[in-house]
PDBQT receptor file of N, H, CA, C and O in Angstrom, charges set to zero:
ATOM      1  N   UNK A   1      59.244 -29.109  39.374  1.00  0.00    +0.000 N 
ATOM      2  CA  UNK A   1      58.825 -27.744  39.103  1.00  0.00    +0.000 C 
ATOM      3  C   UNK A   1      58.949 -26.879  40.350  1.00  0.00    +0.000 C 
ATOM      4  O   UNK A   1      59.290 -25.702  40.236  1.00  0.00    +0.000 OA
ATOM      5  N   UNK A   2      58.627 -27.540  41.796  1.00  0.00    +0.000 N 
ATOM      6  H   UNK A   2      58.350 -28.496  41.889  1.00  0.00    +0.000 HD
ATOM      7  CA  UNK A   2      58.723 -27.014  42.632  1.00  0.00    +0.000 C 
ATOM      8  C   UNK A   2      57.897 -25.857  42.960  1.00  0.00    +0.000 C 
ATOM      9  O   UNK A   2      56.780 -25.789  42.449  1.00  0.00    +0.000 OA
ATOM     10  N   UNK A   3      58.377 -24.772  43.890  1.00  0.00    +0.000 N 
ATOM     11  H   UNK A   3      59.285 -24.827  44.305  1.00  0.00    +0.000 HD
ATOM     12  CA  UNK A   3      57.600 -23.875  43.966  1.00  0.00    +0.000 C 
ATOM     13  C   UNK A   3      57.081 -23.124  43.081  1.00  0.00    +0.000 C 
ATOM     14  O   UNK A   3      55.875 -22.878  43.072  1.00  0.00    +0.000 OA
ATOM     15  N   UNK A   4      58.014 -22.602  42.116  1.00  0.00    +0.000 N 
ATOM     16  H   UNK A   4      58.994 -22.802  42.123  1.00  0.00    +0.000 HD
ATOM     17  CA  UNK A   4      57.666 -21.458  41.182  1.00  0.00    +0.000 C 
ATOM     18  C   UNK A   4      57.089 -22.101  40.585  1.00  0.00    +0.000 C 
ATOM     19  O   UNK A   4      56.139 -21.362  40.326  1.00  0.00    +0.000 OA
ATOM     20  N   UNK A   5      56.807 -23.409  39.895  1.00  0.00    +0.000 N 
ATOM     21  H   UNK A   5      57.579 -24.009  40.105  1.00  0.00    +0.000 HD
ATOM     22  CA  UNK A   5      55.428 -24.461  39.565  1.00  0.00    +0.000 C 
ATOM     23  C   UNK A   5      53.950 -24.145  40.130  1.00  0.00    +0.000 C 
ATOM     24  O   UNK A   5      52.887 -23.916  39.552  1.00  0.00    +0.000 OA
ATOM     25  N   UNK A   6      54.316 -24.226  41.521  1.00  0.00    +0.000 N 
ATOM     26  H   UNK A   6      55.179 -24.412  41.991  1.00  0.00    +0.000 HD
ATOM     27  CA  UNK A   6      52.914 -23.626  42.301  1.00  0.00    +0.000 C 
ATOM     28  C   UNK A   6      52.404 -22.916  42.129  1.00  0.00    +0.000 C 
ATOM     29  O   UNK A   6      51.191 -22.902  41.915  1.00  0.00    +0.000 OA
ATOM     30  N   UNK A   7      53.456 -21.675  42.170  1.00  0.00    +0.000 N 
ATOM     31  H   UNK A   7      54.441 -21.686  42.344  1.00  0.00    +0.000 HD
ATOM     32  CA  UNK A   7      52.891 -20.455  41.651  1.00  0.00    +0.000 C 
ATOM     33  C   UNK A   7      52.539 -19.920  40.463  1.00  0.00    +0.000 C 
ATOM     34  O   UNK A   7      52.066 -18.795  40.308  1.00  0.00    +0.000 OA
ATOM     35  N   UNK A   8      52.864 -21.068  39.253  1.00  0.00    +0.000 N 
ATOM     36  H   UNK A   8      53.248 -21.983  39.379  1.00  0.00    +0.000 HD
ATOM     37  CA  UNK A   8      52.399 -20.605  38.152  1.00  0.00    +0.000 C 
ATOM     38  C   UNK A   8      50.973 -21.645  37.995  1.00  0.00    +0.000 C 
ATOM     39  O   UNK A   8      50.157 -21.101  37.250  1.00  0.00    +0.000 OA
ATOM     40  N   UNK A   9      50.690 -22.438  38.301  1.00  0.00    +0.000 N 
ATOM     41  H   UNK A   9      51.353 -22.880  38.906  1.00  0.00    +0.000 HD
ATOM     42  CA  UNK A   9      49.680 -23.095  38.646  1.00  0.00    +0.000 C 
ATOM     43  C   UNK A   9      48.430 -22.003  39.679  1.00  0.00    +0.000 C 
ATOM     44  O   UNK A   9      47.288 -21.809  39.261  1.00  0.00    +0.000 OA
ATOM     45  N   UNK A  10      48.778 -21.595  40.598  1.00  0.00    +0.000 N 
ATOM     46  H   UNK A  10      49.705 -21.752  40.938  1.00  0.00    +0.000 HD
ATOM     47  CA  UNK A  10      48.157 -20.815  40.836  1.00  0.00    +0.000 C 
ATOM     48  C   UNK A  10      47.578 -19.991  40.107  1.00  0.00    +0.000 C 
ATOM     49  O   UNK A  10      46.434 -19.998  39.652  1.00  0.00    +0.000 OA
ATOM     50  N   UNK A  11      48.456 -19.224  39.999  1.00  0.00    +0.000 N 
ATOM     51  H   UNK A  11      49.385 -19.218  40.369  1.00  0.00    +0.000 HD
ATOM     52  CA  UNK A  11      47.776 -17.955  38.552  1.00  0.00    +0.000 C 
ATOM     53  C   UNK A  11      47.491 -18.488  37.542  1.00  0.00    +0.000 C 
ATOM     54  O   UNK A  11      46.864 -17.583  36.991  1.00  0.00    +0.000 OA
ATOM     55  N   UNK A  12      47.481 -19.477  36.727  1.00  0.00    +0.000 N 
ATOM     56  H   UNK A  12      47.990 -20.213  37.174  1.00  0.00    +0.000 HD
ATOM     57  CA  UNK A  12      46.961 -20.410  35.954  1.00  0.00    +0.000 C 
ATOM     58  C   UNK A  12      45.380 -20.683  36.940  1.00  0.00    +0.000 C 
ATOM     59  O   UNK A  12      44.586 -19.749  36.832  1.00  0.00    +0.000 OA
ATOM     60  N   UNK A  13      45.088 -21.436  37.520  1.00  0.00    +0.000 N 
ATOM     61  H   UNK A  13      45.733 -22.195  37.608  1.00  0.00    +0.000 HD
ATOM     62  CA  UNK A  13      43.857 -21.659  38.103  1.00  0.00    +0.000 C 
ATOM     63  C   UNK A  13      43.083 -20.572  38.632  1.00  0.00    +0.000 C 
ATOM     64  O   UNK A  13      41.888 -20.735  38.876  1.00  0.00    +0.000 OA
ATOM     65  N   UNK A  14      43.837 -19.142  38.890  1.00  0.00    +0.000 N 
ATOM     66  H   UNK A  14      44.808 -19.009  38.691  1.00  0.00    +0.000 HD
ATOM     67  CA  UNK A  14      42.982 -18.040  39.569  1.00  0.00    +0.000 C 
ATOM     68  C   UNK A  14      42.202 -17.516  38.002  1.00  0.00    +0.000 C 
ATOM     69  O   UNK A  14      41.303 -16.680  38.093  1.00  0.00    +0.000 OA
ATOM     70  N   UNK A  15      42.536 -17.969  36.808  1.00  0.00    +0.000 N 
ATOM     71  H   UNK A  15      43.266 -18.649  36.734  1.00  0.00    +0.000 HD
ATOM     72  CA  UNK A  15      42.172 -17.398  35.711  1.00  0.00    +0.000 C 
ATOM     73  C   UNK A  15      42.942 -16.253  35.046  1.00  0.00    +0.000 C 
ATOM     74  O   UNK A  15      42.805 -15.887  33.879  1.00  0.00    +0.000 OA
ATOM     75  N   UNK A  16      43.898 -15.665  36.105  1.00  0.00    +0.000 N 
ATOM     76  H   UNK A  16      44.009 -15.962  37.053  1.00  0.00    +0.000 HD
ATOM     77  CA  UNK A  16      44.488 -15.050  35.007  1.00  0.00    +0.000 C 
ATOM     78  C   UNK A  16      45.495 -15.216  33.970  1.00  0.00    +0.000 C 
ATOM     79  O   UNK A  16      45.726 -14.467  33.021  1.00  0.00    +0.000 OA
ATOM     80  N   UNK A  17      45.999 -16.192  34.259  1.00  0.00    +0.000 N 
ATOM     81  H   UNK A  17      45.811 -16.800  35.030  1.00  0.00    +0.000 HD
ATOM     82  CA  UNK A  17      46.691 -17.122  33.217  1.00  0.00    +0.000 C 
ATOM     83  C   UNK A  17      48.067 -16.623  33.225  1.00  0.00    +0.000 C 
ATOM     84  O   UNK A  17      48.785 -16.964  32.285  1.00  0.00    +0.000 OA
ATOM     85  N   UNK A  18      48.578 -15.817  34.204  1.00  0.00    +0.000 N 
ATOM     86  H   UNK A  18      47.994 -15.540  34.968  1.00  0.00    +0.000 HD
ATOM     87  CA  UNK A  18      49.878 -15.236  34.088  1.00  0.00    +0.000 C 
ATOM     88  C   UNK A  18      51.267 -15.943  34.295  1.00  0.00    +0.000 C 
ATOM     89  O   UNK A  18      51.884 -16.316  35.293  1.00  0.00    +0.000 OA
ATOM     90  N   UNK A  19      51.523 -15.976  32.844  1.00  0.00    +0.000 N 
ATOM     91  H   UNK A  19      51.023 -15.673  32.034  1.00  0.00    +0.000 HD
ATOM     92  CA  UNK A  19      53.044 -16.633  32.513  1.00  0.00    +0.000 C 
ATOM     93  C   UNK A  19      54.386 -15.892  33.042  1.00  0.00    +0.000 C 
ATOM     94  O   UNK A  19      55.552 -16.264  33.174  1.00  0.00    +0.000 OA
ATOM     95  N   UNK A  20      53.884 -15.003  33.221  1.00  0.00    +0.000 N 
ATOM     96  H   UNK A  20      52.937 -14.701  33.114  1.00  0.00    +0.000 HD
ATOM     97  CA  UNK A  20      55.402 -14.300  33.787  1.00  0.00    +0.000 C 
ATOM     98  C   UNK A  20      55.847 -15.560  34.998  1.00  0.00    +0.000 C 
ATOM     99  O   UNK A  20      56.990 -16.014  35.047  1.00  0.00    +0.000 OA
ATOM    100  N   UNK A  21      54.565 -16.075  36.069  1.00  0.00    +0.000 N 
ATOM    101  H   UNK A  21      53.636 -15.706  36.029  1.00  0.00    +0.000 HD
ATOM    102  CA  UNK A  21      54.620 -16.772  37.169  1.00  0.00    +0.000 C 
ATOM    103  C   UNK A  21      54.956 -17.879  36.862  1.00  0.00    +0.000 C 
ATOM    104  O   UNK A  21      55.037 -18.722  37.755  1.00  0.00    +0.000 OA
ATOM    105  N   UNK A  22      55.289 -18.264  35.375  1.00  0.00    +0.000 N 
ATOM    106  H   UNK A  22      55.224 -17.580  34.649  1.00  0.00    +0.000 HD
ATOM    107  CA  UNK A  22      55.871 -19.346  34.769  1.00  0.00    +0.000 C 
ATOM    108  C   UNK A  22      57.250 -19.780  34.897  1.00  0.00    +0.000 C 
ATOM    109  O   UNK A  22      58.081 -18.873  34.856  1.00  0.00    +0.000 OA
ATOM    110  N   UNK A  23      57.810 -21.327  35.088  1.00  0.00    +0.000 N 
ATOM    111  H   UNK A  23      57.135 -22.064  35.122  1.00  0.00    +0.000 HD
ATOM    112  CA  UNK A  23      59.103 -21.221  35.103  1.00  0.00    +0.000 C 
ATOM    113  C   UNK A  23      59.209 -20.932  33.393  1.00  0.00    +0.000 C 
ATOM    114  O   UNK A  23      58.291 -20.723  32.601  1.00  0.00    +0.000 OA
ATOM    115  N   UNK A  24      60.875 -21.013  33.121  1.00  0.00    +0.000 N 
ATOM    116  H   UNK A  24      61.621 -21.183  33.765  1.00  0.00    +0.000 HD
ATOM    117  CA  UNK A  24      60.783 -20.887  31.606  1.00  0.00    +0.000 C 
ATOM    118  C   UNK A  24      60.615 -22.228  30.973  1.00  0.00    +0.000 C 
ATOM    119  O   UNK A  24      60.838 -23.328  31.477  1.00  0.00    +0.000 OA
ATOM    120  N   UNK A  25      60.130 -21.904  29.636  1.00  0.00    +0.000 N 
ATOM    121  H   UNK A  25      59.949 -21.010  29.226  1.00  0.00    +0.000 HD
ATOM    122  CA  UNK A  25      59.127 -22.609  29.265  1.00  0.00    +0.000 C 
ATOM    123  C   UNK A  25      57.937 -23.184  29.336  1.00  0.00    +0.000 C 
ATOM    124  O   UNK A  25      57.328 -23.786  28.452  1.00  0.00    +0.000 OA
ATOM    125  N   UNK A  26      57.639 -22.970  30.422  1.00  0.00    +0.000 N 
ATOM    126  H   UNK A  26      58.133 -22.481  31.141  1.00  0.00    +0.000 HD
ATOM    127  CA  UNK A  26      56.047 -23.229  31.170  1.00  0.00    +0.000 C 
ATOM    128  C   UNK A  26      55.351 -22.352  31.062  1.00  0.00    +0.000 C 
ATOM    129  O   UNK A  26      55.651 -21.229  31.468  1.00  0.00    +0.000 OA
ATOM    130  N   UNK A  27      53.666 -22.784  30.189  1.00  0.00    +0.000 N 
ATOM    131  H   UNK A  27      53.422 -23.697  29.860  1.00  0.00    +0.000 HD
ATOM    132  CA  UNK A  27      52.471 -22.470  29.896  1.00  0.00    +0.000 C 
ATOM    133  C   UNK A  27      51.397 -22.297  30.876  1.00  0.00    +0.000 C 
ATOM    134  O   UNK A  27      51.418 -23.069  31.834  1.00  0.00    +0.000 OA
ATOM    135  N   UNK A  28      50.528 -21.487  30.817  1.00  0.00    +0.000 N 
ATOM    136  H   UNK A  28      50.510 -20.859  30.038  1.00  0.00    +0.000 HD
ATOM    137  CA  UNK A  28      49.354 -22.055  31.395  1.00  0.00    +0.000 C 
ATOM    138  C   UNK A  28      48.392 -23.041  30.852  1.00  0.00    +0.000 C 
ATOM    139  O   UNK A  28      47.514 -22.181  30.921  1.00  0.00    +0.000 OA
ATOM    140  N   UNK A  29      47.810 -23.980  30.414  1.00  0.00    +0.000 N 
ATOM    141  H   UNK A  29      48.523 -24.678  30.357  1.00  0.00    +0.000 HD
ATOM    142  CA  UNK A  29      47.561 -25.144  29.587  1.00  0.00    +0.000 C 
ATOM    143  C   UNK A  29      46.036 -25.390  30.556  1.00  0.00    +0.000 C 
ATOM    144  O   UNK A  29      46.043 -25.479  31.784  1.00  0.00    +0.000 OA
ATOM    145  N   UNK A  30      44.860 -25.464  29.744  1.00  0.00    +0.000 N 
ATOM    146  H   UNK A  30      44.854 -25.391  28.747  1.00  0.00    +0.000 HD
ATOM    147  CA  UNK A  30      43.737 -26.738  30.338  1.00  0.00    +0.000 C 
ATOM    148  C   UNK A  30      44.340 -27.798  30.679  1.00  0.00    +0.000 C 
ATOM    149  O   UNK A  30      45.314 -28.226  30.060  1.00  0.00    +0.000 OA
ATOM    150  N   UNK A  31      43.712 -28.502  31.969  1.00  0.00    +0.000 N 
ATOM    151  H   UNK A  31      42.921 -28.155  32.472  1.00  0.00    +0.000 HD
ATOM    152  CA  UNK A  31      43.659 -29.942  32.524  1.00  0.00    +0.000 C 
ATOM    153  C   UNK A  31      42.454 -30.034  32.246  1.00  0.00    +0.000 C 
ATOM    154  O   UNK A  31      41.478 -29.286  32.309  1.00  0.00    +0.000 OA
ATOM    155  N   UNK A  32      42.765 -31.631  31.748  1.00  0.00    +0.000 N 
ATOM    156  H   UNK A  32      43.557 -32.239  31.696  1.00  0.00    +0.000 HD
ATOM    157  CA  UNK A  32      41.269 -32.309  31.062  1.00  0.00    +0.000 C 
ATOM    158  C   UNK A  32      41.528 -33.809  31.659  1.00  0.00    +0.000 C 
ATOM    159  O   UNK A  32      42.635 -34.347  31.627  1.00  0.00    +0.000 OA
ATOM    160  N   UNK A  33      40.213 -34.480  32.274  1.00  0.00    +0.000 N 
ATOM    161  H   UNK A  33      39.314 -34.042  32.300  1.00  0.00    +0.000 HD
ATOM    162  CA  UNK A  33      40.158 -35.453  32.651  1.00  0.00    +0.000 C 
ATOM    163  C   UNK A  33      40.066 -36.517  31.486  1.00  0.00    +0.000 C 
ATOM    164  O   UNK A  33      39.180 -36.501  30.631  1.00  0.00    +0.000 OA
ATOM    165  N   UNK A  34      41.181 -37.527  31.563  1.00  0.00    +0.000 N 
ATOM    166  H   UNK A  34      41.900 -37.539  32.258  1.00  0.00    +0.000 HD
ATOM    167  CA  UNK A  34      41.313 -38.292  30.382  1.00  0.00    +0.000 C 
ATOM    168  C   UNK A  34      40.317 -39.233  30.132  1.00  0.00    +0.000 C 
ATOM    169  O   UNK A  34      40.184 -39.696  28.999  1.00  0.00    +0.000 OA
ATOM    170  N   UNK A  35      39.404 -39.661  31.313  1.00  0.00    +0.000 N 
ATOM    171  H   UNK A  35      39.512 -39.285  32.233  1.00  0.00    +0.000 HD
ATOM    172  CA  UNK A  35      38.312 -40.340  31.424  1.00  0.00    +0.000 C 
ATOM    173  C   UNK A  35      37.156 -39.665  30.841  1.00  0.00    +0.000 C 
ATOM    174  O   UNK A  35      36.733 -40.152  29.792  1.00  0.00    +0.000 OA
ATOM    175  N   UNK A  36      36.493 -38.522  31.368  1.00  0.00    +0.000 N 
ATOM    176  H   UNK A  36      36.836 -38.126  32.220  1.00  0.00    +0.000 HD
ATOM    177  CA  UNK A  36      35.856 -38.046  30.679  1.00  0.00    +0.000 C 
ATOM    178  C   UNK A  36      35.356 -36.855  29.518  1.00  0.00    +0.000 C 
ATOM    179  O   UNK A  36      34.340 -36.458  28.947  1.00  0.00    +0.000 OA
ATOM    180  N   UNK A  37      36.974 -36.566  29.613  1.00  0.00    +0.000 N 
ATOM    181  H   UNK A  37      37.799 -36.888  30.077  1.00  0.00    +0.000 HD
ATOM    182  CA  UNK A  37      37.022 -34.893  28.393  1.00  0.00    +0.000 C 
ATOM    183  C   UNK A  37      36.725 -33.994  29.028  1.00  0.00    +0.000 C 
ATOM    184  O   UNK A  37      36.685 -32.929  28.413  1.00  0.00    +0.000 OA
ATOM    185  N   UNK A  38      36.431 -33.966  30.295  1.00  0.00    +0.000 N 
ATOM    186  H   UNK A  38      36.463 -34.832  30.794  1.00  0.00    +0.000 HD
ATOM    187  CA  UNK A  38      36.010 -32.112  31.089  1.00  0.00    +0.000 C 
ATOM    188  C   UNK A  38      37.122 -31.544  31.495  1.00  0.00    +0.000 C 
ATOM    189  O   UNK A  38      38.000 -32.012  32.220  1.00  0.00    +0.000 OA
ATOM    190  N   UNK A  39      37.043 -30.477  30.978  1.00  0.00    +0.000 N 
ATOM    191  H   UNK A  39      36.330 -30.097  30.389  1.00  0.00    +0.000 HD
ATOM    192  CA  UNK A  39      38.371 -29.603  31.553  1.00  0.00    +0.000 C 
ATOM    193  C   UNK A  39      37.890 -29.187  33.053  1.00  0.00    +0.000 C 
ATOM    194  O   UNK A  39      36.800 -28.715  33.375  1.00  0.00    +0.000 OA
ATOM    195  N   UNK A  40      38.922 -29.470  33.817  1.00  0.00    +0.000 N 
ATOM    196  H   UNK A  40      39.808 -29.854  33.555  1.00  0.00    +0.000 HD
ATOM    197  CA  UNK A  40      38.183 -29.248  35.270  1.00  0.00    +0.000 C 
ATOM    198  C   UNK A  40      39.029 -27.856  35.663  1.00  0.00    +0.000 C 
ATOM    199  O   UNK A  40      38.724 -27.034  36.527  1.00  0.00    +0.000 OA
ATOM    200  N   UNK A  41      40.029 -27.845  34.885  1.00  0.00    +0.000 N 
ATOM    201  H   UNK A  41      40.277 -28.512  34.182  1.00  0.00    +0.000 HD
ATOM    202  CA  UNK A  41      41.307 -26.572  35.917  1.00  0.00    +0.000 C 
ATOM    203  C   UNK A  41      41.945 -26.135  34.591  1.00  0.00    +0.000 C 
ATOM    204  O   UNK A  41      41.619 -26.395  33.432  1.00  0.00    +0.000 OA
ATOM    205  N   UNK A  42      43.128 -25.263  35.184  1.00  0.00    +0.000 N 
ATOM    206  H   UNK A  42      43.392 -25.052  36.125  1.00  0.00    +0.000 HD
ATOM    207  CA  UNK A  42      44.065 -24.917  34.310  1.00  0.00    +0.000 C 
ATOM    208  C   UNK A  42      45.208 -24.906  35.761  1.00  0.00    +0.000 C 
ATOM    209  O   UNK A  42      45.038 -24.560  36.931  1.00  0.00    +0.000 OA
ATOM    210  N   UNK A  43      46.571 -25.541  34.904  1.00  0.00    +0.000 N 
ATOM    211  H   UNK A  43      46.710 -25.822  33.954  1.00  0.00    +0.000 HD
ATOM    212  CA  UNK A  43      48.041 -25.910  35.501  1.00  0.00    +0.000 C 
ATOM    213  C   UNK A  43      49.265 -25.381  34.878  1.00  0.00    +0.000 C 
ATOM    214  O   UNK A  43      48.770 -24.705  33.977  1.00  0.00    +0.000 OA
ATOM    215  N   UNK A  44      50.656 -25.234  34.758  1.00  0.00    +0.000 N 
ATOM    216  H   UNK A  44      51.059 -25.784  35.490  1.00  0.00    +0.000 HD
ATOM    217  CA  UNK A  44      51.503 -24.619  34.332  1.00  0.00    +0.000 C 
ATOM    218  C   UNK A  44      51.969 -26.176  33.813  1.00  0.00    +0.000 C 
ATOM    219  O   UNK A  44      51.983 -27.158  34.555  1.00  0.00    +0.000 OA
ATOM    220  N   UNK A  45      52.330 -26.178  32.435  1.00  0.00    +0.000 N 
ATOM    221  H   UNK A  45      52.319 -25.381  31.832  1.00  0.00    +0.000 HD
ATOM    222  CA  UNK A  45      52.639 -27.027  31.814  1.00  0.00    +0.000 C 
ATOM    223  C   UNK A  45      54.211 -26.677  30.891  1.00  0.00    +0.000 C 
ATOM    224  O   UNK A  45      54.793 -25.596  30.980  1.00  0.00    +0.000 OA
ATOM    225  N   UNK A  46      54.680 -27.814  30.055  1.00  0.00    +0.000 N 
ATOM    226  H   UNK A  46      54.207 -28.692  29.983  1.00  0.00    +0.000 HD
ATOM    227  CA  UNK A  46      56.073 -27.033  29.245  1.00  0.00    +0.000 C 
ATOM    228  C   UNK A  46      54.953 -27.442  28.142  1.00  0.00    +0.000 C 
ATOM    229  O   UNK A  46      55.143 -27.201  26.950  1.00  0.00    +0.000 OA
TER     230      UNK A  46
């Protein structure tokens, strides 16, 4: 994903959720710990 990954991860985790900072096809998406179900973040996902 590289940088522009970062940066959509970023803006994904600052809360504003901005996909433009997305590569294409990449979401902003909850991360959820598979162990215990808490969403701890949000990451740029496809």
């Amino acid at each position: 994903m590289g940088a522009s990954g970062k940066k959509c991860t970023a803006a994904c985790a600052g809360g504003t959720a901005d996909v433009s900072a997305c590569p294409t096809s990449y979401t902003c998406k909850a991360v959820a710990s598979a162990s215990s179900s808490t969403i701890f973040g949000r990451a740029c996902a496809k």
